[in-house]
C-alpha positions as CSV (number, residue, x, y, z in Angstrom):
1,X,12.9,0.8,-3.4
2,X,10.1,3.0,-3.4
3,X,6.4,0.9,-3.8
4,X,4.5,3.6,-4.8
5,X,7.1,5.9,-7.0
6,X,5.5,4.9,-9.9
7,X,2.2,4.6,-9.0
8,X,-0.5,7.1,-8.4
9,X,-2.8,7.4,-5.5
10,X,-4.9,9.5,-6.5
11,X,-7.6,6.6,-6.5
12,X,-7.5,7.3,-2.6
13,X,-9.4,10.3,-3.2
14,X,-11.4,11.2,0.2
15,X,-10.2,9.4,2.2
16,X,-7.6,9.5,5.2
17,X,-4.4,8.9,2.6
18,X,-5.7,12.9,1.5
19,X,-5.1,14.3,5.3
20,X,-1.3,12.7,5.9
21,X,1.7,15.0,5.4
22,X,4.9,13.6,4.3
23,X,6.2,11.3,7.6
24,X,2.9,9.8,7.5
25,X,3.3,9.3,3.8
26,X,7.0,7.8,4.5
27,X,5.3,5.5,7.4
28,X,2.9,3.9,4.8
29,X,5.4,3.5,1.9
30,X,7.7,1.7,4.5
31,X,4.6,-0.5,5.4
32,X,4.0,-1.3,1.7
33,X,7.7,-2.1,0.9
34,X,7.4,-4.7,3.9
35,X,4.6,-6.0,2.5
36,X,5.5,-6.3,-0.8
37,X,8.8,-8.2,0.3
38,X,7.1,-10.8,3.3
39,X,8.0,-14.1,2.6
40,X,4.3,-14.8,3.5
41,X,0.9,-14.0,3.1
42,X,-0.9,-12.2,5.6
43,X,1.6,-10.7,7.5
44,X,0.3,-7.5,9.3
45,X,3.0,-4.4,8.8
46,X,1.2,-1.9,10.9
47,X,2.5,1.8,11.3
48,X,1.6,4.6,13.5
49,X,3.1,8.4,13.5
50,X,3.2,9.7,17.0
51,X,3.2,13.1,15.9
52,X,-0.1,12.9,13.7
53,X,-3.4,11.1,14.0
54,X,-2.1,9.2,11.2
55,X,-1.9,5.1,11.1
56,X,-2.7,2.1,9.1
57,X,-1.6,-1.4,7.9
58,X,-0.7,-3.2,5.3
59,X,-1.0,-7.0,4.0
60,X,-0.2,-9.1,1.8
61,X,-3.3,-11.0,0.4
62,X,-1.8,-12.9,-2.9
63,X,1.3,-13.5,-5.3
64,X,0.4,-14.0,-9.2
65,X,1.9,-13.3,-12.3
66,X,0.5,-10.2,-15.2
67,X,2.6,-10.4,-18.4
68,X,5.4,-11.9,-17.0
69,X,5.4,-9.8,-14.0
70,X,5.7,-10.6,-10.3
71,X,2.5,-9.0,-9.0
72,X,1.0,-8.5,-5.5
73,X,-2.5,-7.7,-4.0
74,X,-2.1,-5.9,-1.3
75,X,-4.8,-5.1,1.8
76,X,-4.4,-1.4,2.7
77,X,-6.2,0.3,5.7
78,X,-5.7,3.7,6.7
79,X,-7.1,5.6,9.6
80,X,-7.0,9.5,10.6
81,X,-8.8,10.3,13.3
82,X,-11.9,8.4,13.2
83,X,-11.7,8.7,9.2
84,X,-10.8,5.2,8.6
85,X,-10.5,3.9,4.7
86,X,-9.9,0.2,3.2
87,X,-9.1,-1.4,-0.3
88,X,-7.2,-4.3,-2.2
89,X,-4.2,-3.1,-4.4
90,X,-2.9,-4.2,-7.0
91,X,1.3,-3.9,-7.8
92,X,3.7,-5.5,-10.3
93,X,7.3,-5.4,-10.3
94,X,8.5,-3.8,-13.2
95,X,11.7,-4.2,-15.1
96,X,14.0,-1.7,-13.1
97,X,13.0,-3.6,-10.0
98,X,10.8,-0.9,-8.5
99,X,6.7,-2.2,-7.8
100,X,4.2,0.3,-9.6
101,X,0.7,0.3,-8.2
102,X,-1.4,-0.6,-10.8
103,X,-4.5,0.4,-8.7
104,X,-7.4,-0.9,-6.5
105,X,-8.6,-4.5,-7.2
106,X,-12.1,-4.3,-8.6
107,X,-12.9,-8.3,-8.4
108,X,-15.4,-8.5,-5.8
């Protein structure tokens, strides 16, 4: 299952997501799969790439439904280098079982 197949991140624009190559990219997706899947809320999934400057962490902040649609909000934090970046997510199951990122929360 892939959390972010669908989705599109390009609304991480400038930020440390732009700087990661493709383990670092693997590392987060992983992070968001696990968080997507906890049992509960607020479960840190933290991941770190040896081989990059590249971490983060993931959590999950809330369940709810959109359109009869299991839905998550995700906390997202990512960090390369000192170039550190955090927002809220939003991702709904779809139909074919894979979660598509909806995009960034914009309720204050």
């Amino acid at each position: 299952m892939s959390a972010y197949a669908a989705g599109d991140f390009k609304v991480m624009r400038d930020n440390p997501f732009t700087r990661f190559n493709a383990a670092d990219q693997a590392l987060l997706q992983a992070s968001i799969d696990k968080a997507l899947l906890a049992e509960a809320e607020g479960q840190e999934q933290a991941w770190k790439n040896d081989k990059s400057r590249a971490s983060g962490a993931v959590w999950g902040l809330a369940r709810y439904q959109d359109k009869g649609q299991a839905c998550r909000k995700l906390r997202v934090r990512n960090q390369f280098g000192k170039m550190i970046s955090e927002g809220v997510f939003n991702f709904c199951k779809q139909p074919n079982g894979e979660w598509k990122l909806l995009g960034p929360d914009l309720e204050p």
